[in-house]
Structure formats: C-alpha cells, structure tokens
C-alpha positions as CSV (number, residue, x, y, z in Angstrom):
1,X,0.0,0.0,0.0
2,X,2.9,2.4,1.0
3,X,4.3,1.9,-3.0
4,X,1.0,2.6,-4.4
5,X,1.1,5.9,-2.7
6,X,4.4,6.8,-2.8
7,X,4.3,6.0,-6.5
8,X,0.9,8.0,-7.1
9,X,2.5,11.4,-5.7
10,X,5.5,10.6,-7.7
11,X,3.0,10.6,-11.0
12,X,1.3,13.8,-9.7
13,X,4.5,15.8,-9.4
14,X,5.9,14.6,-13.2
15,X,2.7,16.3,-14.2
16,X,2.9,19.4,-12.7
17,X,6.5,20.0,-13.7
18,X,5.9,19.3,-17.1
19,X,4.6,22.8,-18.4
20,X,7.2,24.9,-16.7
21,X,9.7,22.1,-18.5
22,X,8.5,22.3,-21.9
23,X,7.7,26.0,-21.6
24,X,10.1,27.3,-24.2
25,X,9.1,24.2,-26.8
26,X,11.8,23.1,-29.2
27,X,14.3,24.9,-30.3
28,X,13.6,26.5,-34.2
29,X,15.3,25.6,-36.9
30,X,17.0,27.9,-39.5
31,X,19.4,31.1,-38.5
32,X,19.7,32.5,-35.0
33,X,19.1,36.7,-35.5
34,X,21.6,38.1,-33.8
35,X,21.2,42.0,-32.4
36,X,23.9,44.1,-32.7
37,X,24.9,46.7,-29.8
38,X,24.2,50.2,-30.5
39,X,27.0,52.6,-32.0
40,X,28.5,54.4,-28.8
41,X,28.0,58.6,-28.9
42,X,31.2,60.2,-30.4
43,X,32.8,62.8,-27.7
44,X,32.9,65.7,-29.0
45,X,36.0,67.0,-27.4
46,X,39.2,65.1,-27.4
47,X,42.7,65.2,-26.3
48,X,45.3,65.2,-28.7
49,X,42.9,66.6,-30.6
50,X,43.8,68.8,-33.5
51,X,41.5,72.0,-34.2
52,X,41.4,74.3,-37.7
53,X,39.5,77.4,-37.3
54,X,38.4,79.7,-40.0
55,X,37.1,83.1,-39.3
56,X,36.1,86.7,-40.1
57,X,36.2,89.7,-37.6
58,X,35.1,92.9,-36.9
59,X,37.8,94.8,-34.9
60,X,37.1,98.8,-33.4
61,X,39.6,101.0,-32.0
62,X,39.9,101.7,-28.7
63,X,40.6,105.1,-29.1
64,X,38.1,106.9,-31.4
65,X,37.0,109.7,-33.3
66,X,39.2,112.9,-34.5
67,X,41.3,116.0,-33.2
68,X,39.8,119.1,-34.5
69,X,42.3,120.0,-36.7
70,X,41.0,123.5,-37.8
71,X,41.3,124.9,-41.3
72,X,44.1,127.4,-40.8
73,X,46.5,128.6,-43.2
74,X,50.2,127.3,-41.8
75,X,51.9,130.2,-43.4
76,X,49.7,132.7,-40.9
77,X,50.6,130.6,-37.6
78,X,51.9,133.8,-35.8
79,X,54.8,136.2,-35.2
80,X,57.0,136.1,-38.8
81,X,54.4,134.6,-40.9
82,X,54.1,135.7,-44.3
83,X,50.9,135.8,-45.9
84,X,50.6,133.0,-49.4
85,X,49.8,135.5,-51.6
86,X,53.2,137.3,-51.3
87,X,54.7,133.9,-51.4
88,X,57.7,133.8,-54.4
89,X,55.6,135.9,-56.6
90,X,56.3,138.7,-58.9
91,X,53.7,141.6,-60.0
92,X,53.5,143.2,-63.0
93,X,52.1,146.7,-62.8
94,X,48.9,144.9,-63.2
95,X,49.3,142.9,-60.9
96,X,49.7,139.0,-62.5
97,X,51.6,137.0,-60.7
98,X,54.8,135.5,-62.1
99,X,55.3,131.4,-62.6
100,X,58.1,130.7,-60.2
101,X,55.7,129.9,-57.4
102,X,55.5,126.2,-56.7
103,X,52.9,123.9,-55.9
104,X,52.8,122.7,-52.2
105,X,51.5,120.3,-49.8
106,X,52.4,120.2,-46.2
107,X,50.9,117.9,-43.5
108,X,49.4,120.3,-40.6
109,X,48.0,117.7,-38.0
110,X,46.6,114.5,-37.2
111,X,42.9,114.0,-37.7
112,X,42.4,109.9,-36.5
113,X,43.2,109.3,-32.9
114,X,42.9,105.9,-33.6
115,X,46.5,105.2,-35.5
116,X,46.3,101.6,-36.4
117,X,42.9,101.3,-38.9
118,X,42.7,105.0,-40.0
119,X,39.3,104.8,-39.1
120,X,37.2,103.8,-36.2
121,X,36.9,100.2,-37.1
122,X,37.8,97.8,-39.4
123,X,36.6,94.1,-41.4
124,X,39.3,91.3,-41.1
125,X,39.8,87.7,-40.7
126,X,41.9,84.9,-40.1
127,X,43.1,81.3,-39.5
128,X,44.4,79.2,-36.6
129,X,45.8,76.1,-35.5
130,X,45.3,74.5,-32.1
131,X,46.5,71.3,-30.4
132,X,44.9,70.2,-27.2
133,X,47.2,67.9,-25.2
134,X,44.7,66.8,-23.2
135,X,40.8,67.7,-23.1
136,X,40.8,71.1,-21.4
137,X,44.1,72.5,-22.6
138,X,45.3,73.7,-26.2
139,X,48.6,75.8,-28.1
140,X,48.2,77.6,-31.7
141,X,49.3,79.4,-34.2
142,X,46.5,82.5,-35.4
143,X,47.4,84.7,-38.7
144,X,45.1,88.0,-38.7
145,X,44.5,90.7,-41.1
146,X,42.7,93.9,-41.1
147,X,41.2,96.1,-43.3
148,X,43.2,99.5,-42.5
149,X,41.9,102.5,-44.8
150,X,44.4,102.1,-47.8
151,X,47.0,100.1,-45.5
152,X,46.5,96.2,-44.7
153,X,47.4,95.6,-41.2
154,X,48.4,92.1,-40.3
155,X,50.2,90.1,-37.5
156,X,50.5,86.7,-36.0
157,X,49.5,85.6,-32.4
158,X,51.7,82.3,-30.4
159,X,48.2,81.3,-28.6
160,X,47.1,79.4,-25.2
161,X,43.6,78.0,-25.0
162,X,41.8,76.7,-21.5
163,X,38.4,75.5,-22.3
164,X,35.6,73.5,-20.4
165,X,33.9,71.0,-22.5
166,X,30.0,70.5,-21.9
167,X,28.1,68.3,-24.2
168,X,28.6,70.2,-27.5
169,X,29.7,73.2,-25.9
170,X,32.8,74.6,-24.5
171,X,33.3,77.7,-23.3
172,X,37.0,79.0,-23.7
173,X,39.6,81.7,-22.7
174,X,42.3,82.6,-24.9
175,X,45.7,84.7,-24.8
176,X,48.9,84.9,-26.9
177,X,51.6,87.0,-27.6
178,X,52.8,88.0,-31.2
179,X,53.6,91.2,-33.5
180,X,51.4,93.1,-36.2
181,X,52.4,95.1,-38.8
182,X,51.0,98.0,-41.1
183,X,48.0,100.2,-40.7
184,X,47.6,104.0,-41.3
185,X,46.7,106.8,-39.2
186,X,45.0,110.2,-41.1
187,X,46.4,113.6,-41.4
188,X,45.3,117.0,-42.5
189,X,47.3,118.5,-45.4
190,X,47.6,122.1,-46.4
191,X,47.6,121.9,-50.5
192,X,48.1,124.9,-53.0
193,X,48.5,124.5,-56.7
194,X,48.8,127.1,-59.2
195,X,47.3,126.8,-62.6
196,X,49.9,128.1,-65.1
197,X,48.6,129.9,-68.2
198,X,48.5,133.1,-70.8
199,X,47.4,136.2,-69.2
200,X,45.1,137.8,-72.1
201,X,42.3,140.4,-72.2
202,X,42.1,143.4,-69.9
203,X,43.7,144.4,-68.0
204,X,46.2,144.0,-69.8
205,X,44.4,143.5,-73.0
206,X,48.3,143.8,-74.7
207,X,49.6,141.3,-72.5
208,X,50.3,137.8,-74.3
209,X,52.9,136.7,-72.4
210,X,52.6,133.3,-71.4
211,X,53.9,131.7,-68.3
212,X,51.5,133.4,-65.6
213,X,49.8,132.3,-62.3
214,X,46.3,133.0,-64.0
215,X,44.9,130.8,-61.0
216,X,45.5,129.9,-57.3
217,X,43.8,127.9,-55.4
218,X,44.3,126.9,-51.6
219,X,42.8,123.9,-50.2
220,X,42.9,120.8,-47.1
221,X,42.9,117.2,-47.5
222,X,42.6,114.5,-45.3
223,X,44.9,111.9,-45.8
224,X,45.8,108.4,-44.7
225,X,49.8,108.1,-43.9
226,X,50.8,103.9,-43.7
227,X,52.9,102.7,-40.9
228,X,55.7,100.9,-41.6
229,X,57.2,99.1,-38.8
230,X,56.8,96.3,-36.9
231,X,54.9,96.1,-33.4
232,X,54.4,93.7,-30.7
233,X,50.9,92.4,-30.1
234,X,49.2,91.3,-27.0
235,X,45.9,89.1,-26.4
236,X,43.3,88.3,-24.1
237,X,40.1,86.9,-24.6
238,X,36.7,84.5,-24.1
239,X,34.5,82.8,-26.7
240,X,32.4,79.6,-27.3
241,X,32.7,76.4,-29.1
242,X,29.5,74.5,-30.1
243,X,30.0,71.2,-32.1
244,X,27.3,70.7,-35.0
245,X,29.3,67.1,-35.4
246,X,32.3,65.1,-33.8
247,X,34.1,66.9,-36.1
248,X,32.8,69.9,-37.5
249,X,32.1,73.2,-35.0
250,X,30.6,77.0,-35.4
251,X,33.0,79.1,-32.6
252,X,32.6,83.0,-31.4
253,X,34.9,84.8,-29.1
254,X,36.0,88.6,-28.5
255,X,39.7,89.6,-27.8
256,X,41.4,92.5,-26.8
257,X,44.0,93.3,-28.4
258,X,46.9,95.6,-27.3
259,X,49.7,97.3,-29.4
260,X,53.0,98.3,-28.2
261,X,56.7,99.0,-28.8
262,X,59.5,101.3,-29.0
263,X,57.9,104.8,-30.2
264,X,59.3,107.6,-32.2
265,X,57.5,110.8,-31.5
266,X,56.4,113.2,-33.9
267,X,57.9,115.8,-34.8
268,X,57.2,119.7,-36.4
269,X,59.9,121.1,-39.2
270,X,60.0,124.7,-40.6
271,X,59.0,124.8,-44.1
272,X,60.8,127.5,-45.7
273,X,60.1,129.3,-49.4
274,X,62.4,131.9,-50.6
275,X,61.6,134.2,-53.7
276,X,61.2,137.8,-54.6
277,X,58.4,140.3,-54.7
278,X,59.0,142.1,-58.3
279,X,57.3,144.9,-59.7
280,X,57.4,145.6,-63.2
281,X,56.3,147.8,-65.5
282,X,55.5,147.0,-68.8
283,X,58.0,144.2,-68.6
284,X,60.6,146.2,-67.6
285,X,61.8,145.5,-63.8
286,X,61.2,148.5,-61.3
287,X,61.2,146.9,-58.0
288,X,62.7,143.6,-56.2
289,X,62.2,143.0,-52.9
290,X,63.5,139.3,-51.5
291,X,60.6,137.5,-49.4
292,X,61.2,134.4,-47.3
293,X,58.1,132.8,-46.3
294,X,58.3,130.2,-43.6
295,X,55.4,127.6,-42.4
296,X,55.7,124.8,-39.5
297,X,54.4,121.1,-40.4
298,X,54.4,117.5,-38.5
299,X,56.9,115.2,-39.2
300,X,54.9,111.8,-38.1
301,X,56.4,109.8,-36.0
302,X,56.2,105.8,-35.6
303,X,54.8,104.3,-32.6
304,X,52.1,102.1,-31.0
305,X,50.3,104.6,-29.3
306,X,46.5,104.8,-29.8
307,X,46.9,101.2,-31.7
308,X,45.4,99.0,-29.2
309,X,41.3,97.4,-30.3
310,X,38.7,95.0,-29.7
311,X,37.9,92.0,-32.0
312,X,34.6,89.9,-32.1
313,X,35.5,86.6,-34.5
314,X,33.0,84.3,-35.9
315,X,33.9,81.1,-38.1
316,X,34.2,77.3,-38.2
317,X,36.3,74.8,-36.6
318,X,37.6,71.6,-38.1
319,X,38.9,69.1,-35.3
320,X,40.8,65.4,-35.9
C-alpha cells in the first residue's frame, strides 16, 4: 500500500512539472538573429585633438574719433608769418603773378586718434591652428588681417587655450603673444596748386605773355599716412565652441588686443620758401624785394600709441 502511494504522488509531481519544462518548446530551426549593440555617442572633445579654425572679424579701435584739426593757413601761424599771396611771386604793374611759385602740400596735424585702422573700425579675418594635449588645454598658431583704410594691417598671435567642455559646448579663454604690422593713421594736409597759363584780355588787353599764375587755389585734405614698422601684439580673450558634429564646430569669441613698442614721436619742421616780390612795368623791372616765407608742419612719428582694439571673431572649426 505504502508503493502505491508513494508512487501515485510521484505521478502527480511529473505532471505538474511538465509545463514549466517544456515552456520554451523546441528549439527553431534555420538562422539565429543576432542583435547588434548600439553605436557608442562620439565625444565631441578630445585630447590630442587637432582643431582648424576659420574666421572673419570685426575689430574697433579703442581710441576713437578725430582732433579738431582746424582749417588754418600754416603760413599765418603767428609772429614772422608771411601771408601765401606774397609767397615767391612777382607783379607786374597789373598785378599778374609771375610762374616761379610752386605747388605745395604740407601735413598740418593728425585727424584719427585711432592710429592703427585710420578709421574707427575695421573688417578682417583669419586662421588658426590649435593642439589640445589633453581635453581642457590647447597651443596655436592665429594669422590675422585687417582692413586699415588704404593700408592692410596684419600680425601673428603664439596662442594658449583653456576651455571647459559640456556636451557640445565649451566655453574657452584665450591669450597669446605675437607682433602686427602696417596700418595708417589720417592727417590734415595744407595743399596749393597754381594753374599756369596766358594772361590775355584786360587788363592787360596787350599782355600775351605766357607763363602766368592765372589761377591759385588753396585747399585741405585729409589723408591716410601707412605705418611701416613692426609692433608687438598682445591678447586676451573669451568665446564659445559649439560642435554641429564630432568633427565639425561653429565658434565665437571677442579679444582684446593691445599694441605696443618702442615709439618715435612726432615731430614739427619749418618749411621754408624763398623768392622775390617784383614789380614791373610794362616788362621792364622797377622793383625787387627778396621774401622768405616760412610755415611749421608735422613730421609723423612711428609708434604704437593709440593702436590697441577690440575684436569679435566668428567662423568654423575643423577638429581630428
């Protein structure tokens, strides 16, 4: 009797294993899928990581707007200052003035206190090359040029980078030494040309001879003068990085730039024209009298003075 049961509960456990046994049925034929792991997210900022950036800029002086360079003769400056129209001339009895007096131009002051761009700001652009050792930290190479009024300035920057990378962005600092080059600063000029011609018609109406002043005319210019020597450059700045790909990034930043080196001043010189105040009379000489005529003008100096400017950039990185 004790077999009989013990087999009968032996029977009833077999079938109440079975399903939980034979859950997963037999294995299928044919080929076993396999799934394949998902492509792990690039990181968008690397060390050893080498970064190409091409940009534009738009850079403004620091020092801005103009001296008021008045409008004033420089041969009536004060005490022993002749008056132009006695200048190397000679009068007939009709007064025409004779062809010996020459055509000048002398620079009277500086009109842009800004002396690097001419102007008050300038269009540029520019390259780079960076290599970041490790993640946060980066050295370049940056070429820049500007578009000085009728002078291209241009220099190159030795560059540190310390950025903070954070998901596609990085926020950055920046700073370098280097040296720039060229530019132009603007001057007033004092200009008087003489139109040479035939005096005819009355008075004198006799009067043929040719070789006259038959027209002066007096007038101011202002004028860009280009510098021409080289001067160190400093820079300091902050900007952002955002990467459209692993590879490919849009960047902004503004620097601030500042100029400087060895400086020679300007300096005034004496202008002097020597001629005679003749009289005649009917061609004949009556009268000579000798006139020196003496006018200051600016010598300009080279310097960095007045040079230094801010820069906003804009452009594209590469990175590999």
């Amino acid at each position: 009797m004790k077999k009989l049961t013990l087999t009968f509960c032996a029977l009833i456990a077999l079938f109440a294993a079975a399903p939980a046994i034979f859950a997963d049925g037999p294995e299928p034929t044919g080929k076993k899928e396999v799934m394949q792991p998902a492509p792990p997210v690039c990181d968008f900022y690397r060390a050893h990581e080498w970064d190409l950036g091409i940009w534009g800029s738009y850079a403004f002086g620091s020092d801005t707007g103009q001296f008021n360079v008045p409008n004033d003769d420089p041969f009536n400056g004060g005490s022993g200052f002749v008056n132009p129209t006695t200048e190397d001339i000679g009068t007939d009895f009709f007064g025409a003035q004779a062809a010996d007096n020459p055509n000048i131009r002398l620079n009277i002051g500086q009109v842009s206190e800004n002396q690097l761009f001419g102007r008050d700001d300038s269009w540029g652009g520019g390259v780079d090359v960076k290599y970041f050792w490790s993640k946060y930290f980066g050295v370049g190479i940056e070429g820049l040029g500007l578009a000085a009024k009728t002078n291209f300035a241009g220099g190159g920057v030795l560059t540190f980078t310390a950025r903070y990378p954070w998901g596609r962005f990085a926020p950055y600092v920046t700073g370098g030494l280097g040296f720039i080059d060229g530019g132009s600063t603007e001057y007033k000029f004092f200009n008087k040309q003489n139109v040479i011609g035939t005096v005819v018609g009355p008075p004198p109406d006799f009067d043929t001879r040719n070789g006259f002043v038959v027209n002066e005319r007096e007038f101011w210019t202002v004028d860009p003068v280009g510098n021409h020597h080289v001067r160190a450059l400093g820079q300091i700045g902050i900007g952002m990085e955002y990467r459209v790909t692993c590879h490919i990034g849009l960047m902004t930043d503004f620097t601030y730039n500042v100029v400087f080196g060895k400086d020679s001043v300007s300096k005034v010189g004496t202008f002097t024209l020597q001629g005679s105040d003749i009289t005649e009379l009917f061609g004949t000489v009556i009268d000579s009298t000798p006139v020196i005529n003496v006018a200051n003008y600016l010598k300009p100096g080279q310097g960095s003075d007045n040079q230094d400017f801010g820069m906003v950039r804009f452009g594209v990185t590469f990175s590999y």
